[in-house]
C-alpha positions in Angstrom: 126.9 44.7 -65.2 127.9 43.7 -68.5 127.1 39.5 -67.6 123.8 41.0 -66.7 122.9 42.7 -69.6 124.1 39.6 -71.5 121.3 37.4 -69.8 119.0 40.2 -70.6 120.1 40.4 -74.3 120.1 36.6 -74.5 116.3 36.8 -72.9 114.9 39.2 -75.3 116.6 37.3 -78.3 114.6 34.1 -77.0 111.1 35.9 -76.3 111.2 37.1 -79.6 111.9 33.4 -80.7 109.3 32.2 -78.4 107.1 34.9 -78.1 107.0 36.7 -81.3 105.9 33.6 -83.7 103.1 33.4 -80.7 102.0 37.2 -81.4 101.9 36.9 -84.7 99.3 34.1 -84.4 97.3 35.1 -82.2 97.0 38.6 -83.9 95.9 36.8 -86.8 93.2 35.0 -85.2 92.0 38.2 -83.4 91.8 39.6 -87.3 89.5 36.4 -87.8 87.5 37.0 -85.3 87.0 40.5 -86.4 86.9 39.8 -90.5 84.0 37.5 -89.2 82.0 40.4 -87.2 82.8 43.0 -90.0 81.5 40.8 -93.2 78.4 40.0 -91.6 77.9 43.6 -90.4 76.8 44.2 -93.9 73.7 42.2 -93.0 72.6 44.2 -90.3 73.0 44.7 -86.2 71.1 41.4 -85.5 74.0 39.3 -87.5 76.4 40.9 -85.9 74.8 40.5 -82.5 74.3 36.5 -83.3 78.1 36.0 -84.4 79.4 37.5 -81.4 77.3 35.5 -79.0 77.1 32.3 -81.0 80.6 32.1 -80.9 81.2 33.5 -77.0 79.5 29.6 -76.6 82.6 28.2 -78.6 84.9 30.7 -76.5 83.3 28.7 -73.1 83.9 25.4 -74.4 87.3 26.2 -75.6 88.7 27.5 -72.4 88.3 23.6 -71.4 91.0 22.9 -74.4 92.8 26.1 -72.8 93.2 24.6 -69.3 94.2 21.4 -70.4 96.4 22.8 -72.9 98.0 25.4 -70.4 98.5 22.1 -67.7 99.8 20.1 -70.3 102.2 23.0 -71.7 103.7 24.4 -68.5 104.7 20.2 -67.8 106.0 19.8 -71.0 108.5 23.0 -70.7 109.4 21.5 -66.9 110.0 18.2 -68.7 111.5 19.7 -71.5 114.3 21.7 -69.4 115.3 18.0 -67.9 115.7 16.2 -71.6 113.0 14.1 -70.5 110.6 13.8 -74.0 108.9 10.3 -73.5 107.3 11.8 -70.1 106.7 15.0 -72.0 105.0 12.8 -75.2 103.2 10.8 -72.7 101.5 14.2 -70.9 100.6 15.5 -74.6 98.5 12.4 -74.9 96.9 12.3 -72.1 95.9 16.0 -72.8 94.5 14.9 -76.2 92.3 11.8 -75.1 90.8 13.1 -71.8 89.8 16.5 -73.2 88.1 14.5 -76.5 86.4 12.7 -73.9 85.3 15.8 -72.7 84.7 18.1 -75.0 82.3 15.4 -77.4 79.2 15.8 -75.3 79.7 19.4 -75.1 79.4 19.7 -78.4 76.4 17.4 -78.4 74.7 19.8 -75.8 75.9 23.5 -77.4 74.4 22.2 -81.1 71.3 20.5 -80.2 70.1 22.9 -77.8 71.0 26.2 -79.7 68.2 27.7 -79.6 67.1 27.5 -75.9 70.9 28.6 -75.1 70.8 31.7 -77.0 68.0 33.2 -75.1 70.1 33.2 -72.0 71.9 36.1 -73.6 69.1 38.0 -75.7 65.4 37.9 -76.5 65.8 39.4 -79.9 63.9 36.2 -81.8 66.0 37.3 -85.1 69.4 37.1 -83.4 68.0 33.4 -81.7 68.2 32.2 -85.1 70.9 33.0 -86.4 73.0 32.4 -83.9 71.5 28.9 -84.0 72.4 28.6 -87.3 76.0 29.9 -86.6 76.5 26.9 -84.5 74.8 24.1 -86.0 76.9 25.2 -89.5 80.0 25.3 -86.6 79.8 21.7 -85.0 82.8 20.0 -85.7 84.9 23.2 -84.9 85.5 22.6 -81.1 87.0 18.8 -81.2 89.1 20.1 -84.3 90.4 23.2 -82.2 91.5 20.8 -79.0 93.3 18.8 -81.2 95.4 21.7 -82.5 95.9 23.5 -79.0 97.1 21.0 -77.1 99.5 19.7 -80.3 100.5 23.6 -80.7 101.2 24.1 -76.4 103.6 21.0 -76.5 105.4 22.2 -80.1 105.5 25.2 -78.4 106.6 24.2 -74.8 110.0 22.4 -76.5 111.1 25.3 -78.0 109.3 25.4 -81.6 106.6 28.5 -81.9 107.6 28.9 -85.6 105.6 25.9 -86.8 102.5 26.9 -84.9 102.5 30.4 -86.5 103.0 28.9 -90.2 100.5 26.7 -90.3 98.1 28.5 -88.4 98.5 31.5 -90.8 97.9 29.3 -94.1 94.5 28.1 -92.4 93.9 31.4 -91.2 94.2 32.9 -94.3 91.8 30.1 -96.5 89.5 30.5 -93.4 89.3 34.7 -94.8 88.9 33.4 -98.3 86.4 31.5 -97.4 84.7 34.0 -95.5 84.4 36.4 -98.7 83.1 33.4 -100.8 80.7 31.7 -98.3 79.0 34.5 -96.7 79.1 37.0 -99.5 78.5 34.6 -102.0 79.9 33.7 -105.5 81.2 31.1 -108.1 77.6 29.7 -107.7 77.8 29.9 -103.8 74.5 32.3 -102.9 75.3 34.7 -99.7 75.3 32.1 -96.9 75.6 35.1 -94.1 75.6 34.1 -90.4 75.8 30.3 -91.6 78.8 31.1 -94.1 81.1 32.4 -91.4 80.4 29.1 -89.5 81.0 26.8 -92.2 84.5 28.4 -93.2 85.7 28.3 -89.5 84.8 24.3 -89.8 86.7 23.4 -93.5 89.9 25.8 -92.0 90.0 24.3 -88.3 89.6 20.8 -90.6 92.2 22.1 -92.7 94.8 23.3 -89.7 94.7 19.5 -88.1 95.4 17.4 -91.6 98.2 20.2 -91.8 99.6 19.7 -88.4 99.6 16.1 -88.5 101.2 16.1 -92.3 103.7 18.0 -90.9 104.6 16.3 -87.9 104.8 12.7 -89.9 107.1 14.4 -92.3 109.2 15.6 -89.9 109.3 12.6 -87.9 108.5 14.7 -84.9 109.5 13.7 -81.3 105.4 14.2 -80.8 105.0 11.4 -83.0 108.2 9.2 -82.8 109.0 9.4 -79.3 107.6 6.0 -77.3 105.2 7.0 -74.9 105.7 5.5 -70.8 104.5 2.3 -70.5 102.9 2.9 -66.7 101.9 7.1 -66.3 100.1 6.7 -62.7 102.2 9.4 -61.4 102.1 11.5 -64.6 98.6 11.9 -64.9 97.9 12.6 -60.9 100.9 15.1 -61.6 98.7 16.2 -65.1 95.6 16.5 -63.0 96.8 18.5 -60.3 97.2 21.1 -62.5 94.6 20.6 -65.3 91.7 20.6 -62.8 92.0 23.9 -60.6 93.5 25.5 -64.6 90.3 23.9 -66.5 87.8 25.2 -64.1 89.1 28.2 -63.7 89.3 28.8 -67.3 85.5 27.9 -67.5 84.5 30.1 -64.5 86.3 32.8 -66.4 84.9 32.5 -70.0 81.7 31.6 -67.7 82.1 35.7 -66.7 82.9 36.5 -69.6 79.7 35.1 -71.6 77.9 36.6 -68.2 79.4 40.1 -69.2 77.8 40.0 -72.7 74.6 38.5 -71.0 74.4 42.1 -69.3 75.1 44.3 -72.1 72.7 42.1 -74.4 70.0 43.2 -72.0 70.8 46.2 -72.1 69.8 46.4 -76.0 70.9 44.9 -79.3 73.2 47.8 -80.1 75.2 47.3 -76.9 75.4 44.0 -78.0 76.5 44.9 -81.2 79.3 47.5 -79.9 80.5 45.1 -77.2 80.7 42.1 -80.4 82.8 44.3 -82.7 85.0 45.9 -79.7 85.6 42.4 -78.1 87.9 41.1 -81.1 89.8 44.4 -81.4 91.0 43.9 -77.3 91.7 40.6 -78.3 94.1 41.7 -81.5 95.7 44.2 -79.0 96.2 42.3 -76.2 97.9 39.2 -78.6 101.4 40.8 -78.6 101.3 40.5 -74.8 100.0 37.2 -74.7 102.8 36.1 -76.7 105.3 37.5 -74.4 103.1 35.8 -71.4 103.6 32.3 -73.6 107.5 33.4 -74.2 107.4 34.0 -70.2 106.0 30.9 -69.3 108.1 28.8 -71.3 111.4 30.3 -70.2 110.4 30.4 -66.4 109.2 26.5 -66.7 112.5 25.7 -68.0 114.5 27.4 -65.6 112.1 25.8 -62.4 112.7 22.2 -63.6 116.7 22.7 -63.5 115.8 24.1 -60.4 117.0 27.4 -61.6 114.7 29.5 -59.0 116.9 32.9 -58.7 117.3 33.1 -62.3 113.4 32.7 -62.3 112.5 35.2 -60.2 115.2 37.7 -62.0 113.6 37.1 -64.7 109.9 37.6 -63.9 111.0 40.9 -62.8 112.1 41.8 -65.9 109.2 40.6 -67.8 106.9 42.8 -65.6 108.9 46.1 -65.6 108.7 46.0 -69.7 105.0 44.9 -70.1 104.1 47.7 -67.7 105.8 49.9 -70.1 105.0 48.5 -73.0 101.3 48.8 -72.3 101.6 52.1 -71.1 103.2 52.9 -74.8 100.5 50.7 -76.4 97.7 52.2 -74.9 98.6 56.5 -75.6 99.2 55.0 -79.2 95.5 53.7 -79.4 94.3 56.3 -77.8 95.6 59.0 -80.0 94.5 56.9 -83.1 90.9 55.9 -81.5 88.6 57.3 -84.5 90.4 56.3 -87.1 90.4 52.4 -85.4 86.6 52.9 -84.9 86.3 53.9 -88.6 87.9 50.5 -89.7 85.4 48.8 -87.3 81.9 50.2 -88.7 81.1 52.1 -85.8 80.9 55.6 -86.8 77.3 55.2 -87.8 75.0 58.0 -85.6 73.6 54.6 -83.6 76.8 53.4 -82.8 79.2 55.5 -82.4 78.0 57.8 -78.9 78.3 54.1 -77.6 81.7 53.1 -79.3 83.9 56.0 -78.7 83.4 56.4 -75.1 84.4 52.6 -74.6 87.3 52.9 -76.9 89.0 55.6 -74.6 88.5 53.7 -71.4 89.5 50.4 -72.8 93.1 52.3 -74.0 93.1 53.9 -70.8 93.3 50.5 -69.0 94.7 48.3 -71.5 98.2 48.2 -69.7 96.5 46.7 -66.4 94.8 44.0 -68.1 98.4 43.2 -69.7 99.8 43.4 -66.3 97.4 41.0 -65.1 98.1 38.9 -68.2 101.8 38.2 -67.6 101.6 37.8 -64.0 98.9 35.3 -64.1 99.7 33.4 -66.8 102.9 34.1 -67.3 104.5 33.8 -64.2 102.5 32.0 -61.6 101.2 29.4 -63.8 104.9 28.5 -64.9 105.3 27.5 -61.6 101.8 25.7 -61.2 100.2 28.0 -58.5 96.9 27.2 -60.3 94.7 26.7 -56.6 95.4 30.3 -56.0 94.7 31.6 -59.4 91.1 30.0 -59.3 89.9 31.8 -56.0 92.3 35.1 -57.3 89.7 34.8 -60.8 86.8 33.7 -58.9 86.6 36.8 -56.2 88.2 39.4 -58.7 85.0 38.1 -61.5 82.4 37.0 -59.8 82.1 38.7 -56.1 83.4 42.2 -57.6 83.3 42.8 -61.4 80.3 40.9 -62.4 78.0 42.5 -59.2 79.2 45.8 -60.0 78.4 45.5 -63.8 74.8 44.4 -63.1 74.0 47.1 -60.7 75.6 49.5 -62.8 73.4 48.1 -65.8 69.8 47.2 -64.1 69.5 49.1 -60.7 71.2 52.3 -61.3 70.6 52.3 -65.5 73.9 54.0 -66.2 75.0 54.6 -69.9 77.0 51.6 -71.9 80.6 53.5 -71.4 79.9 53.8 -67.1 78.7 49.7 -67.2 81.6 48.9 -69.3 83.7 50.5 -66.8 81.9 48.9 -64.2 83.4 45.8 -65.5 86.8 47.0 -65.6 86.6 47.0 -61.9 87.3 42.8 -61.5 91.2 43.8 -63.3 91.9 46.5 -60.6 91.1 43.9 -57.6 93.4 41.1 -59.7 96.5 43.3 -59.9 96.1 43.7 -56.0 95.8 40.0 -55.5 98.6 38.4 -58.1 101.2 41.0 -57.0 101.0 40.0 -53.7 101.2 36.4 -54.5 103.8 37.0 -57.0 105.6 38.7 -54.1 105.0 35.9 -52.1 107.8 33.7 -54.7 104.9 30.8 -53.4 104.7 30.0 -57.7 108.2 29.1 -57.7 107.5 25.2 -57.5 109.8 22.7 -59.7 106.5 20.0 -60.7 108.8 17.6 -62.1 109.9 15.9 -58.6 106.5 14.9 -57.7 106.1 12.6 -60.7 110.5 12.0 -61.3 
């Protein structure tokens, strides 16, 4: 008993090494995203409505980084658990030049073609415009943000998240500073609005990659020092296995995702407005968890390439028992404190808040299932590279069940925002069903560095 609670001791001590630095940063983008949506509030519903679709186009195109990233990362920590760094080095560069190569005409098509874009989403003419402002000021932001994923999932994936975090909060915080100056206005800056918030998301993201790259030259980093393999025919087909079924299945899911807000910005520019200012509050909520999920990830990627598979599977279990928990906890806390979060969100005004507090309660309600889903899923069967089943588990869970249901509920039967909301809830409750069983299954618990020793 007492060697067991060791391991568990030792386990937490290295999630909060892992995992904690990981929280931290992703809380403080969620704040971002959210400073972003609150200081353009002050120019009305439309602005608020154009920064929270404008950038759902970003969020699509990033989930490509987020595959490759995710391929690239669990690899790394397989490689990385074997002490082999010039495969791992090699992988991270491969990552880097074939996502460039994708993610430039992208770009191309998401800027030039703005406007018609936007009107998939809304007919409001107003927020067309200025969400075609948001991206064209926004351009360079999506090649800058591969660049620092896939560097941050292989720093991270070796055992350093502290670097991540520290850099990531000094860009995060000029990218804040620059908000206040840029879209409020000042020093001889007039109020830039909509475009302001774009334009300081491009000089930070800038900012982040000189930093990262200073930093890894300085520190001589094994990223940088360590020789690449001359011949990686076996890498990459090993790479692409998993990028491939992980890249499109992160597209079909931000895909839903945009589809979701598609619905509700239909529905009216309010519900639009609601579902844009709730969205990065979920997101600062649910980054605790996904920092355990990367901490989870990591640890069970490490253990599968020493072949390790018992220990795995031990701990997976454990992981699961305390994020049920946790988001149980998590959730009655928000609950309890739901006015006072929608009073620091703007959305206590008459027009907003019947809409708001309804969806507040029913997203606290359910938060510990999407966290569920979250560790399972990313943390546990994608450590192991059981991506095939995760793209038909996210396809049928989004797009045969929660996205139908969301669009009846919306435009045949014309229920209220809260009942569509919940509509959309539906897709987590048919996941949980499928990833347990799979998870169950132990079919994730795969060691990927034999097919390409």
């Amino acid at each position: 008993m007492s060697s067991k609670n060791a391991t568990q001791n030792q386990m937490l001590a290295t999630v909060v090494k892992l995992g904690f630095p990981v929280a931290i940063q992703s809380a403080l983008v969620a704040i971002l995203a959210m400073a972003d949506v609150l200081m353009v509030s002050d120019f009305g519903h439309e602005a608020t409505a154009a920064v929270g679709i404008a950038s759902k186009w970003h969020f699509v195109a990033i989930m490509i980084m987020a595959g490759m990233a995710s391929a690239n990362g669990v690899l790394v920590a397989q490689y990385w658990g074997r002490n082999d760094k010039r495969s791992a080095k090699t992988i991270t560069q491969l990552s880097m030049i074939v996502g460039a190569k994708l993610l430039i005409p992208v770009t191309l098509v998401i800027t030039v073609f703005s406007s018609f874009i936007m009107m998939l989403q809304t007919s409001d003419t107003a927020v067309i415009e200025l969400g075609s402002t948001y991206l064209w000021y926004a351009f360079p932001v999506l090649i800058l943000t591969h660049v620092v994923i896939v560097a941050e999932s292989a720093m991270r994936s070796s055992g350093d998240a502290v670097t991540p975090l520290m850099l990531g909060g000094v860009t995060i915080i000029v990218n804040i500073a620059l908000n206040f100056w840029l879209i409020k206005g000042g020093f001889g800056v007039p109020a830039m609005g909509v475009a302001g918030a774009a334009l300081a998301t491009s000089i930070s993201r800038l900012l982040q990659v000189a930093l990262i790259w200073g930093c890894l030259h300085y520190r001589q980093h094994w990223l940088l020092q360590v020789k690449q393999l001359d011949s990686h025919t076996r890498l990459w087909a090993s790479y692409k296995k998993l990028a491939v079924p992980t890249t499109i299945n992160a597209v079909l899911w931000a895909m839903g995702t945009l589809m979701y807000q598609v619905i509700f910005g239909h529905m009216g520019t309010t519900e639009l407005a609601v579902f844009s200012m709730i969205g990065p509050f979920e997101s600062l909520c649910y980054s605790l968890f996904f920092g355990i999920s990367v901490a989870c990830s990591i640890l069970l990627g490490q253990s599968l390439g020493r072949d390790e598979f018992e220990h795995a599977f031990s701990m997976s279990k454990f992981f699961i028992k305390a994020v049920f928990v946790f988001g149980i906890v998590v959730g009655g806390l928000l609950l309890t404190s739901r006015d006072t979060i929608l009073g620091w969100l703007n959305l206590t005004d008459e027009a907003l808040y019947p809409l708001a507090s309804p969806v507040m309660v029913i997203m606290c309600c359910a938060i510990w299932l999407r966290m569920l889903n979250l560790i399972i899923i990313n943390g546990i069967l994608r450590a192991g590279g059981d991506n095939q089943f995760c793209l038909r588990m996210d396809f049928i869970s989004m797009w045969t069940v929660g996205l139908p249901l969301t669009a009846i509920g919306a435009f045949i039967f014309g229920f209220e925002f809260p009942v569509v909301y919940a509509c959309m809830l539906m897709e987590e409750v048919v996941k949980l069903g499928l990833c347990f069983h799979r998870y169950l299954k132990r079919h994730w618990m795969n060691n990927l560095t034999l097919a390409a020793a």
